[in-house]
C-alpha positions in Angstrom: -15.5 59.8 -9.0 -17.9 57.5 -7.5 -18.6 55.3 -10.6 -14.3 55.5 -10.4 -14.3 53.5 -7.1 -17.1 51.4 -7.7 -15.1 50.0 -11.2 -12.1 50.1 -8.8 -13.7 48.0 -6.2 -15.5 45.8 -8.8 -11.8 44.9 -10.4 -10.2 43.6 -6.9 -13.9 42.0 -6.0 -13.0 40.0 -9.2 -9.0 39.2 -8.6 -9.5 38.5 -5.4 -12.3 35.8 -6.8 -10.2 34.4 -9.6 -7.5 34.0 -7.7 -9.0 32.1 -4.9 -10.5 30.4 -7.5 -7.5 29.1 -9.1 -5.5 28.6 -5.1 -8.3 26.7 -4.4 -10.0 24.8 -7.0 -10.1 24.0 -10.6 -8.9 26.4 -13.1 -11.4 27.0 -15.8 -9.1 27.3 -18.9 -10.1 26.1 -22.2 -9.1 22.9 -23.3 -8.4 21.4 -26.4 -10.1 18.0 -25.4 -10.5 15.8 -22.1 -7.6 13.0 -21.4 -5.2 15.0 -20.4 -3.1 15.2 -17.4 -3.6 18.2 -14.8 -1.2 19.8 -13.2 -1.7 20.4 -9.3 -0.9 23.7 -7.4 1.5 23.6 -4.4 0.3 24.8 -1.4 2.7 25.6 0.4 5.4 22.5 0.2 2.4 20.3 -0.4 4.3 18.4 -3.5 4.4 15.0 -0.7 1.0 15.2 -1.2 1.2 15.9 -5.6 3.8 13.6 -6.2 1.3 10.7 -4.4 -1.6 11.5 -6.4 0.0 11.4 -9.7 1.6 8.2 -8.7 -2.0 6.9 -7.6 -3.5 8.5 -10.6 -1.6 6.0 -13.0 -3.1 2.7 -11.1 -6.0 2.0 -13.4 -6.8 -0.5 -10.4 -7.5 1.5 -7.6 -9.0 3.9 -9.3 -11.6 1.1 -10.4 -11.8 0.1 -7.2 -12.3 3.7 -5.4 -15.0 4.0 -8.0 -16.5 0.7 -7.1 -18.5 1.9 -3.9 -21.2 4.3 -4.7 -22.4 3.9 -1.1 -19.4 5.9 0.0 -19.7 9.4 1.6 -19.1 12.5 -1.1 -17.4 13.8 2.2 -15.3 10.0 2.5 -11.8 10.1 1.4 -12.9 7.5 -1.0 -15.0 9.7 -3.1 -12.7 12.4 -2.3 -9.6 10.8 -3.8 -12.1 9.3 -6.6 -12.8 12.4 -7.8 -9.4 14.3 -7.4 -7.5 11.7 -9.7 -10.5 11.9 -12.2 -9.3 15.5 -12.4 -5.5 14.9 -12.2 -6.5 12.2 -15.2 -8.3 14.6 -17.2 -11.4 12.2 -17.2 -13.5 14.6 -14.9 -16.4 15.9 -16.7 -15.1 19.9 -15.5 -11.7 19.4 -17.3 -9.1 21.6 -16.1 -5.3 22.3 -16.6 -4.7 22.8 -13.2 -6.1 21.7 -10.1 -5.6 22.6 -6.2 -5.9 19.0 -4.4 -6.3 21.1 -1.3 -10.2 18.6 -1.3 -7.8 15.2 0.1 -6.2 17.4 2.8 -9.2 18.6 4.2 -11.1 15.2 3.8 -7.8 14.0 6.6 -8.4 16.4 8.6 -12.3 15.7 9.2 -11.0 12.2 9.8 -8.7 13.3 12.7 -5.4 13.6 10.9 -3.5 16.3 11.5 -1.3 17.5 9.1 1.5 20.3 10.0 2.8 22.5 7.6 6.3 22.2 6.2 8.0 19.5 4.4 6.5 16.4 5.4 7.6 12.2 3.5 5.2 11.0 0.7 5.6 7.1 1.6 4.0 8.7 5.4 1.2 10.4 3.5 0.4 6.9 1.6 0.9 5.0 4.5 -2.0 7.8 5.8 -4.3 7.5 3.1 -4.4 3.2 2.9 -5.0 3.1 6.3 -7.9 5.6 6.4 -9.4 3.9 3.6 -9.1 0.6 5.0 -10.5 2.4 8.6 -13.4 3.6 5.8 -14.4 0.2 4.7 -14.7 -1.1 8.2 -16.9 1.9 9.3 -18.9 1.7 5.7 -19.4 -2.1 5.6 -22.8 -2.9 6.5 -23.6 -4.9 9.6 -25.3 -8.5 8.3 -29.0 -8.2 9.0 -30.8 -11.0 10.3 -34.8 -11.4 10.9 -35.1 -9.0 13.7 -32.9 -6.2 12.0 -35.8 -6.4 8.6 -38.4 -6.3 10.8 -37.3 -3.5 12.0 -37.1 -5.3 16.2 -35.0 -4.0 19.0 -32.5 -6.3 20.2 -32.0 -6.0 23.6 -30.4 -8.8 24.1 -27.4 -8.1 22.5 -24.1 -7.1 25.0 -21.2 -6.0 24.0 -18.1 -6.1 25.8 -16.2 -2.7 24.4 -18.6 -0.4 22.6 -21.7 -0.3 20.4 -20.1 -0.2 17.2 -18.7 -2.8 15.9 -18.7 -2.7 11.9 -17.9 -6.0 10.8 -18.8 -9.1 12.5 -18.2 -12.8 12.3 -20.0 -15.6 13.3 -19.6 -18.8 15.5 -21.9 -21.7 16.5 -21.4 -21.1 20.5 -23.1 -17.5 20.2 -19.4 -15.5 20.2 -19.1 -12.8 18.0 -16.0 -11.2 17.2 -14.9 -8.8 14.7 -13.5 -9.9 11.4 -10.1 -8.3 11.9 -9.7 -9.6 15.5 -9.7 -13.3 13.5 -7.7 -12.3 10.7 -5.6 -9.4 12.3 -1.4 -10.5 12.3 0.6 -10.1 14.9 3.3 -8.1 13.7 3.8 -4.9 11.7 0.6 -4.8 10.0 -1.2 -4.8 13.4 -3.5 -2.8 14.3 -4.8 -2.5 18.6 -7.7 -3.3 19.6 -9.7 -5.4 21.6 -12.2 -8.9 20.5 -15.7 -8.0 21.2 -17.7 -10.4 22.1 -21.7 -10.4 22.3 -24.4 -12.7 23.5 -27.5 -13.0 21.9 -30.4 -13.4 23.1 -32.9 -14.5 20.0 -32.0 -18.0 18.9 -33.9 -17.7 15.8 -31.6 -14.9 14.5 -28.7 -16.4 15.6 -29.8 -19.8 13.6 -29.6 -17.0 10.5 -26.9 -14.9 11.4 -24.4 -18.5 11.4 -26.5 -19.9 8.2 -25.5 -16.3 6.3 -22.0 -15.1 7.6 -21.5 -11.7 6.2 -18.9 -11.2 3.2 -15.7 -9.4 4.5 -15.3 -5.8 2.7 -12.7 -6.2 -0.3 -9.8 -4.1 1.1 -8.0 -2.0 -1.2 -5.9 -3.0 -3.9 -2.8 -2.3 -2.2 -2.9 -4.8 0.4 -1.2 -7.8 0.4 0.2 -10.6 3.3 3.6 -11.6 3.7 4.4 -15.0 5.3 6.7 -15.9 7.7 7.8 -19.2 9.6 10.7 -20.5 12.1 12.5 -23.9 11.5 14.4 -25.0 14.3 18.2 -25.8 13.3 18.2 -28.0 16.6 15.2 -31.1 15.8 13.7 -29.5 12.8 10.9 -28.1 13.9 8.9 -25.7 12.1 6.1 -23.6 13.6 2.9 -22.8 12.3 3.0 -19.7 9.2 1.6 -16.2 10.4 0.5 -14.3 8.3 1.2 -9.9 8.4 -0.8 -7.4 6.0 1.7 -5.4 4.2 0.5 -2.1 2.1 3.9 -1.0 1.3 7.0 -2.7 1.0 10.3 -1.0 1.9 13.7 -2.2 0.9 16.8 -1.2 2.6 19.9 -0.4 0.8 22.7 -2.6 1.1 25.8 -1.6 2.1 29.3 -1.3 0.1 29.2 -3.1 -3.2 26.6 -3.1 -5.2 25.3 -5.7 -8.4 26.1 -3.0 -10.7 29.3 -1.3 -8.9 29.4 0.8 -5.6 26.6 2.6 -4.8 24.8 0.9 -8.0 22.2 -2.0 -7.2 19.4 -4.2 -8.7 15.7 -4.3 -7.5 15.9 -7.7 -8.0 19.0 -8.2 -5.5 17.2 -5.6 -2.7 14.2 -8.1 -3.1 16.4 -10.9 -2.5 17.8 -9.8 0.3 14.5 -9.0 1.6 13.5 -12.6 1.8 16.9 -14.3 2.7 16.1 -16.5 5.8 17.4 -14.8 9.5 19.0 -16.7 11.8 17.6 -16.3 15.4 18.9 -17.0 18.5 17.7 -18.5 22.0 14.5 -18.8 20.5 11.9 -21.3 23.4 11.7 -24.6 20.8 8.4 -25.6 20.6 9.6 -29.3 19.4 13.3 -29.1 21.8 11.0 -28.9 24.6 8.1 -31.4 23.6 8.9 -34.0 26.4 10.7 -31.8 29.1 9.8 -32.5 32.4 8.6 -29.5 34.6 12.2 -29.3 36.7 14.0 -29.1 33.9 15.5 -26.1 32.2 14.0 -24.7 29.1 15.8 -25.2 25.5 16.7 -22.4 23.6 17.8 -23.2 19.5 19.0 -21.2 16.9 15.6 -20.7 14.5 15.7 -20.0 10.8 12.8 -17.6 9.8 11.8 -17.6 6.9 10.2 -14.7 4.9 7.6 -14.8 1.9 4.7 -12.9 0.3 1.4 -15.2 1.4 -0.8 -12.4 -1.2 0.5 -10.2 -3.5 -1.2 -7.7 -3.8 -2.8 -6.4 -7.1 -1.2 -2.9 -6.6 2.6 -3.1 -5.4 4.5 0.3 -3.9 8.2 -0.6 -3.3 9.7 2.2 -1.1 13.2 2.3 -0.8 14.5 3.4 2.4 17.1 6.1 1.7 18.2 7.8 5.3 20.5 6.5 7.1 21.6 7.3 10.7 25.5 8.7 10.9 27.6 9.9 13.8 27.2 13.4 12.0 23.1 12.5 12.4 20.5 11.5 9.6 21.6 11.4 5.8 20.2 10.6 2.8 21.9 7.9 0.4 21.9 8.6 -3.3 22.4 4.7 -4.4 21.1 4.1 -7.8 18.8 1.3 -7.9 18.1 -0.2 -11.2 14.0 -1.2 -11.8 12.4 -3.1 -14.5 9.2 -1.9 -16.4 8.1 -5.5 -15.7 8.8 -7.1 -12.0 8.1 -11.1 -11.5 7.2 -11.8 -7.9 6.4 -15.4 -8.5 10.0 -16.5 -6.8 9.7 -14.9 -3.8 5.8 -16.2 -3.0 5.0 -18.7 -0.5 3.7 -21.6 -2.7 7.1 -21.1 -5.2 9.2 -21.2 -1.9 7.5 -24.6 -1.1 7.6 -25.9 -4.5 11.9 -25.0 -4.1 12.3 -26.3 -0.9 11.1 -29.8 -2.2 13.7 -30.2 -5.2 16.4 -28.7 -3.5 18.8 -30.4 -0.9 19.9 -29.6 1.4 16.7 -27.9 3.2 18.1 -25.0 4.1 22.0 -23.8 3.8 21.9 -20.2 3.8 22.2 -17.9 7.0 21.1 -14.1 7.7 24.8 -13.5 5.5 24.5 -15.7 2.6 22.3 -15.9 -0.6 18.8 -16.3 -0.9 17.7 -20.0 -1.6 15.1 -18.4 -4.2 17.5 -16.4 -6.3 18.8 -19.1 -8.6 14.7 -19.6 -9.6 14.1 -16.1 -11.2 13.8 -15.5 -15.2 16.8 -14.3 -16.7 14.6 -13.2 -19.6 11.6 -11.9 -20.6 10.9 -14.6 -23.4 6.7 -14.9 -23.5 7.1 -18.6 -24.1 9.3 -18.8 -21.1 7.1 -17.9 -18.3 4.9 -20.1 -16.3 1.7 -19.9 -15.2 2.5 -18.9 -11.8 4.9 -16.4 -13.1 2.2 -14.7 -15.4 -0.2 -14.2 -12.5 2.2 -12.4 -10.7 3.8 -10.3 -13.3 3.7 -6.7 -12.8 4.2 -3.7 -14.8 5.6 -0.3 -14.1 2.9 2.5 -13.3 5.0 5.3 -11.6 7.8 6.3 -10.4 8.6 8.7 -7.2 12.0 10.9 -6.7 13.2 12.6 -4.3 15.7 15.3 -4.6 17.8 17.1 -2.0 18.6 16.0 1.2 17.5 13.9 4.4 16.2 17.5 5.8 14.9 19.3 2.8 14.1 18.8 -0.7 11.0 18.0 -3.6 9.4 15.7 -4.9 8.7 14.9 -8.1 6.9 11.7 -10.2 7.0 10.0 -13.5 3.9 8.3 -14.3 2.6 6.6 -17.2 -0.2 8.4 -19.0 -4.2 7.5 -18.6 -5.2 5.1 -21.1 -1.6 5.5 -23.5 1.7 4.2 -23.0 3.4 7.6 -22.7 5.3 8.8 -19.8 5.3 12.2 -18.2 7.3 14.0 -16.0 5.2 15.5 -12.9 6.2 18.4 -10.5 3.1 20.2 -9.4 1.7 22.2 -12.3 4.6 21.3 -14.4 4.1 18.5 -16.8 6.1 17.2 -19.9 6.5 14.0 -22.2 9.3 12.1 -21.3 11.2 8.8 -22.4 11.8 6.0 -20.7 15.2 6.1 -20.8 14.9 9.1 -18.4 12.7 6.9 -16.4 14.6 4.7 -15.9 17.6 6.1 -15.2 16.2 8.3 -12.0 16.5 7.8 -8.6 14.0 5.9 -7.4 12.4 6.4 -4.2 8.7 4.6 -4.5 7.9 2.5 -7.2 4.6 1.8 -8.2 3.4 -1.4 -10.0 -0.1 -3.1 -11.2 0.0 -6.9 -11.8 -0.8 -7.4 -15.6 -1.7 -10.1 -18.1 -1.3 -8.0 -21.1 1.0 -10.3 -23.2 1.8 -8.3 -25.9 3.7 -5.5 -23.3 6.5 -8.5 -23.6 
């Protein structure tokens, strides 16, 4: 009877093991080989969080570059994410056909992010995940040593302003310092608070070294690129100076009523378009309207063009296309078909092409916030090799994955097709469930995130 329950016991000791094991980690099934793509178990309406990591899983580029650091944490998201999509890749040296990513979660939540249960939006979890990695690399990224800091000196000289740790510094001949993102932060958007600190030193031989050595800024990740935007005064002509706002994902709004293709039916390429059609703005202060007013006089407001372009693209691209709309009924979700290429030029809409434009074309600028895009007419109608510039070849970019939505504005799933690791197969991903599919099927879903990787690959064309 005893040895009864003790076998007893023993058998739930060992369920109760296995199972945690396989809600919780890796599964330890046999495989035939390593390469292959692992499904990941839903924790409770995590697929948000699945359909991401399959869709980051197929950037060869940022998993390169999450590799890269091997002074990162094992506890950083860095190394945490490094290591999940080795798994989700098959690549991991434990392989496994299924995989609980519940690792990322828990590395957000040491970092302060607090995650509620329920249905929660993938493009706000990536959102989440480039900004803590780029909060990472700040925190990571060595402060520049000078002579005191090798020889191991105290400076007590040094004041700072706001707090003791300041991650990233740069360097001026009058003794400021200031952080690296205060002088390169935008305005805008991409904008991020926060203070300049400023510090005075006190040993003029290491601040002859620190300004002969400035430190090298981190390398963000690859999904960060600058868009570029400038106002030209309709009035004298007037054009301020270009500012410059970090981007990480770009979101597209749907247009309304007709579409390229038919109602409800449009092209990337038009959405794109329409994101970089020059705004007119009104009762803008003129910078040049007011050059020689005297102090009585009234100030001059003009109608401003602004005009919109990507400064840096970034070597990673997420297009998010911005589904819910607000009703009298409340929030809905559109169900527009947009139609995506595998392979995306951006080099019409970049700030050097829209230069290049603006020179052969007359007149300057004709367009308003309702009519065309002056860049439209420039892009290739075909995907001939011989037919593409240089400047069009650098910023070439070719489908990696593709995230869906279904349901509605409230509730729903999500769901990714990815290309494969190291082939040129596509898969369809929902949580543990995976299967080959064709591109046709691709192609034809309803997009909500695209993912792209610039390539130079000639033979894909």
């Amino acid at each position: 009877m005893e040895s009864e329950r003790l076998l007893v016991a023993a058998g739930l000791t060992a369920a109760a093991v296995v199972g945690a094991f396989v809600f919780w980690g890796p599964s330890t099934s046999a495989r035939s080989g390593r390469g292959r793509l692992a499904g990941l178990v839903n924790l409770g309406k995590t697929c948000f969080l699945n359909s991401i990591l399959h869709a980051l899983a197929a950037c060869p580029h940022f998993i390169n570059w999450l590799s890269r650091d091997s002074l990162a944490r094992e506890t950083s998201l860095r190394a945490t994410l490094s290591t999940v999509l080795s798994v989700v890749n098959g690549t991991n040296k434990s392989v496994q056909e299924t995989y609980a990513p519940a690792a990322v979660i828990n590395a957000l939540k040491r970092l302060g992010w607090v995650i509620p249960s329920g249905e929660q939006d993938a493009h706000e979890l990536l959102n989440v995940i480039l900004t803590t990695l780029d909060e990472e690399i700040q925190k990571y990224s060595r402060k520049s040593g000078c002579l005191s800091d090798a020889l191991g000196l105290n400076l007590m000289g040094m004041q700072d302003d706001d707090d003791q740790d300041n991650d990233s510094i740069d360097y001026d001949p009058t003794g400021s310092v200031m952080s690296l993102n205060d002088l390169s932060r935008p305005m805008g958007s991409g904008y991020r608070g926060g203070s300049a600190r400023r510090y005075r030193w006190i040993s003029r031989s290491c601040k002859s070294l620190l300004i002969a050595s400035p430190p090298a800024q981190p390398v963000s990740h690859p999904f960060s690129g600058t868009l570029t935007s400038q106002l030209r005064c309709t009035e004298c002509g007037f054009k301020s100076s270009v500012r410059y706002d970090k981007f990480e994902s770009l979101s597209l709004a749907l247009p309304s009523g007709m579409g390229d293709l038919g109602y409800g039916r449009h092209k990337l390429h038009q959405l794109l378009t329409n994101f970089v059609t020059p705004e007119l703005v009104l009762d803008v202060l003129c910078e040049g309207c007011n050059r020689n007013r005297q102090p009585n006089d009234s100030p001059i407001l003009s109608k401003q063009i602004k005009i919109l372009n990507f400064g840096k693209l970034p070597v990673c691209l997420c297009i998010h296309i911005s589904r819910n709309t607000w009703m009298s009924s409340g929030m809905s979700k559109r169900q527009d078909y947009v139609q995506f290429p595998m392979r995306l030029s951006l080099a019409a809409y970049t700030f050097l092409q829209a230069q290049y434009q603006r020179k052969i074309s007359t007149p300057f600028y004709t367009s308003t916030s309702e009519g065309g895009s002056p860049l439209s007419n420039s892009m290739p109608t075909s995907w001939n090799a011989g037919s593409l510039s240089d400047n069009e070849w650098r910023n070439v970019y070719q489908l990696a994955a593709v995230i869906v939505h279904t349901g509605n504005a409230h509730s729903g799933h999500f769901i990714t097709y990815r290309r494969g690791h190291q082939n040129t197969k596509w898969y369809y991903t929902s949580d543990v469930e995976i299967r080959e599919v064709s591109m046709d099927e691709v192609l034809q879903c309803t997009a909500y995130m695209l993912f792209y990787e610039k390539t130079t690959n000639i033979s894909v064309f």
